[in-house]
C-alpha positions in Angstrom: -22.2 30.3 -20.9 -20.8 27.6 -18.2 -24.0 25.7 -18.2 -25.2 24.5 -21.8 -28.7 23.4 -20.3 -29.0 26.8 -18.1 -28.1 28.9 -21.2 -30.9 27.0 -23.3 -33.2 27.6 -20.5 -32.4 31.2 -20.3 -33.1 31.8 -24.4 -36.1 30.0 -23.7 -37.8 32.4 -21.0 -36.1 35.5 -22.9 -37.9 34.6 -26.0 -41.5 34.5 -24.2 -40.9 38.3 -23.5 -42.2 38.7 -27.0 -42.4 43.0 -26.3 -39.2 43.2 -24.7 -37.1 44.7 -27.9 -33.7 43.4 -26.4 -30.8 41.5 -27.8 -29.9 38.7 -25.5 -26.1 37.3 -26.7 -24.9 33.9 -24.9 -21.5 34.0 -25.0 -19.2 31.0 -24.9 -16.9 30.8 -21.3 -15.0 27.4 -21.9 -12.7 27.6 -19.0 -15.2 29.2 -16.4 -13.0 32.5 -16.4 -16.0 34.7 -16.1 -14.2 37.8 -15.3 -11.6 37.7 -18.2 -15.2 36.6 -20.5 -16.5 40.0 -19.6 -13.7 42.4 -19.8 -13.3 41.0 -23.4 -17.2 41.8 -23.6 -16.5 44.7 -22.9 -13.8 45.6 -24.8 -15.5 44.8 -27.8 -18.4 47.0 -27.0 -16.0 50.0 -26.0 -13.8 49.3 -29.6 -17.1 48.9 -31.6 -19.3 52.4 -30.0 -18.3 55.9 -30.9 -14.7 57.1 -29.8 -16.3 59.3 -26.7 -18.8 56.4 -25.9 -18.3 54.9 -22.5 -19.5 51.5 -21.3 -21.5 50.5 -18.5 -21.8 47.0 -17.1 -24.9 46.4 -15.2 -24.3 43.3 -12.8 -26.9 41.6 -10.7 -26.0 40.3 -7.3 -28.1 37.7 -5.4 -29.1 38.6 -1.5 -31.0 36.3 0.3 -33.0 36.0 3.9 -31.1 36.8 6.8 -31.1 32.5 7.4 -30.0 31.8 3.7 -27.9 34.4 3.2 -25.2 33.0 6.2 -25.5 30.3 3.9 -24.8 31.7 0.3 -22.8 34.5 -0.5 -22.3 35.6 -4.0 -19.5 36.5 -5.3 -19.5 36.7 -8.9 -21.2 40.4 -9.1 -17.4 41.2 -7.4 -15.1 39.7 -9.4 -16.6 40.3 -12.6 -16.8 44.1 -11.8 -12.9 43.9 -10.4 -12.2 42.7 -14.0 -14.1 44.8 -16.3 -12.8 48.3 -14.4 -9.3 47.6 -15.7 -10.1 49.5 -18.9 -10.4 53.1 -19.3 -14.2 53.9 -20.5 -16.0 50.7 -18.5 -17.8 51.2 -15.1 -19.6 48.5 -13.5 -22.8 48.8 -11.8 -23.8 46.0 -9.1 -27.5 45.7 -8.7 -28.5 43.9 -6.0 -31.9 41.7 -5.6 -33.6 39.6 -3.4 -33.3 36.2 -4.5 -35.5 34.5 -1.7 -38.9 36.6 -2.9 -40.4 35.9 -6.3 -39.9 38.8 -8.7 -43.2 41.4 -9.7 -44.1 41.1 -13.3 -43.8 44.8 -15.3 -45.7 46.3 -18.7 -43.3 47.2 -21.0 -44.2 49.0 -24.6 -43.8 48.3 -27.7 -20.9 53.0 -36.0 -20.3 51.3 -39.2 -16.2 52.3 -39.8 -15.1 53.4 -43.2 -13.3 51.1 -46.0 -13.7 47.2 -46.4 -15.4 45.4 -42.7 -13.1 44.3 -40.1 -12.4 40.8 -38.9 -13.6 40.2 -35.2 -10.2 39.7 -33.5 -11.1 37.3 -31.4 -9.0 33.8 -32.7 -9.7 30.3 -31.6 -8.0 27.3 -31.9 -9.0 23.5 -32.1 -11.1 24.0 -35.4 -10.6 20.5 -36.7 -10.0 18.8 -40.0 -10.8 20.9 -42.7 -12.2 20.4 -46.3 -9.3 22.0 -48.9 -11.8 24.5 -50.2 -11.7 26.2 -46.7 -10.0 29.6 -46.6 -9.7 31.5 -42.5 -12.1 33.9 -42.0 -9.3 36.6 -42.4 -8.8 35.8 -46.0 -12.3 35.3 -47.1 -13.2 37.5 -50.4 -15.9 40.6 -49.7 -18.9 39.9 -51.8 -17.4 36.8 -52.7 -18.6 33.1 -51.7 -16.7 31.1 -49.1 -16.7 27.9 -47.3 -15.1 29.0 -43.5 -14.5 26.4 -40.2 -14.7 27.7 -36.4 -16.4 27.5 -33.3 -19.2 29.6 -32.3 -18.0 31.9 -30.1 -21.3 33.6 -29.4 -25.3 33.9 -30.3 -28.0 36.5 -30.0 -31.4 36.1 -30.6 -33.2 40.0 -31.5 -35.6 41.6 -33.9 -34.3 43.3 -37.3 -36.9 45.4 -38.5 -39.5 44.1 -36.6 -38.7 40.6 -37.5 -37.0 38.0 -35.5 -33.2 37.2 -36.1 -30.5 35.0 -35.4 -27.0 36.1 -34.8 -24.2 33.6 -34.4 -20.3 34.7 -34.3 -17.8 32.2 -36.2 -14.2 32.3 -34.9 -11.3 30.6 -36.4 -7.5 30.8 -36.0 -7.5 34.3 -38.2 -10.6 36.4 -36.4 -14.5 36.1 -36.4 -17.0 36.7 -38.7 -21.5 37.4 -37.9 -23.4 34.9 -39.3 -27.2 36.3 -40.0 -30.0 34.0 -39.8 -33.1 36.5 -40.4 -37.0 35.3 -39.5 -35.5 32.7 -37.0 -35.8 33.1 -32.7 -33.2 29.8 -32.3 -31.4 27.2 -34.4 -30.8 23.7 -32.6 -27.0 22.7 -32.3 -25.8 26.3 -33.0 -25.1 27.3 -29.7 -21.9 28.4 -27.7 -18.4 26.8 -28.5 -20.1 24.2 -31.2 -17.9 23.5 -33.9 -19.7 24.6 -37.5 -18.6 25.0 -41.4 -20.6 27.2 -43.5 -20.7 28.3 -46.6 -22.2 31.5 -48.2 -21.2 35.1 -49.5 -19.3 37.4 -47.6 -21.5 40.9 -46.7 -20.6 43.4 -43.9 -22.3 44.3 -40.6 -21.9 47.3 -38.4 -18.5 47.4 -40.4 -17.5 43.8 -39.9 -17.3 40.8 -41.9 -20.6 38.8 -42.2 -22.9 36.2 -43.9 -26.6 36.5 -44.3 -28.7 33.0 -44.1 -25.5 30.9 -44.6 -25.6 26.9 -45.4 -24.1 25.4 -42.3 -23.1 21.9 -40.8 -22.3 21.0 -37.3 -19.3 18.5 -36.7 -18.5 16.9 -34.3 -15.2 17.7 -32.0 -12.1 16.0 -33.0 
């Protein structure tokens, strides 16, 4: 996410697609380094799939009309795809489209690890004041309740069981925790790079920390 407004818009049209079974995760790109965004993208999905799994990145490149496209030349397809073939496992795909016709609709139908979860090792800083009841995310109790403080580093709105749901990852100074919010397409303010303090009990997810339905505040930056 570079563009708060885009991103919302984006969420917006993915949710009308109301038979398209697909995650859609918005992830936070502060300093509009897209191509060091994605490789971390996809280093997380090559760490987190079987040890033999491979990774494919599917990346769409604009084309235009012979008139427009002297005038607009993408770029991003290239670098992103430079990026993410640095690690062994991860092939990128550019698909090209033509960005100057209106698309045709289609009809669509209808490695959990072993031992206590992992902490999402992705830390952030600039968390803010926090309350002294606040533990990191790294040192909050399994199965126990917590109060934790970071920035939202990512969301995905999906279906769980046939049900809508939420997902929002909290990252602090010490790693990154899921936070679950089932029956729920989109919660206002809880987007990319907000600052948020929750409170709830400590679960696990695929094998990492996280925390179903959570009570959560958004705070301002400092």
């Amino acid at each position: 996410m570079i563009d708060p407004d885009h991103a919302s818009a984006l969420r917006d049209a993915w949710d009308r697609f109301d038979r398209l079974d697909l995650p859609l995760e918005i992830v936070d790109c502060p300093d509009r380094r897209l191509g060091r965004a994605a490789l971390g993208l996809a280093e997380r999905a090559l760490v987190s799939g079987p040890p033999s799994g491979v990774v494919t990145v599917l990346l769409p490149r604009r084309q235009y009309g012979v008139l427009v496209g002297r005038l607009l030349h993408d770029r991003t397809a290239d670098e992103i795809a430079a990026a993410v073939s640095q690690l062994r496992g991860v092939a990128a795909t550019i698909v090209p489209f033509d960005a100057s016709t209106r698309p045709q609709s289609i009809r669509r139908g209808g490695v959990r690890t072993a031992g206590a979860p992992q902490v999402h090792r992705e830390p952030v800083s600039s968390i803010g004041p926090t309350p002294p009841n606040r533990v990191t995310i790294a040192e909050a109790p399994h199965r126990g309740w917590a109060v934790l403080q970071g920035r939202i580093r990512s969301v995905e709105s999906s279906s769980i069981a046939a049900s809508p749901a939420y997902r929002a990852e909290l990252n602090d100074e010490s790693g990154g925790v899921t936070l679950l919010f089932y029956g729920r397409r989109k919660i206002e303010g809880l987007d990319p790079g907000a600052l948020v303090r929750v409170e709830g009990r400590v679960g696990e997810r695929h094998g990492y920390l996280a925390i179903a339905n959570p009570s959560y505040q958004i705070l301002p930056w400092p």
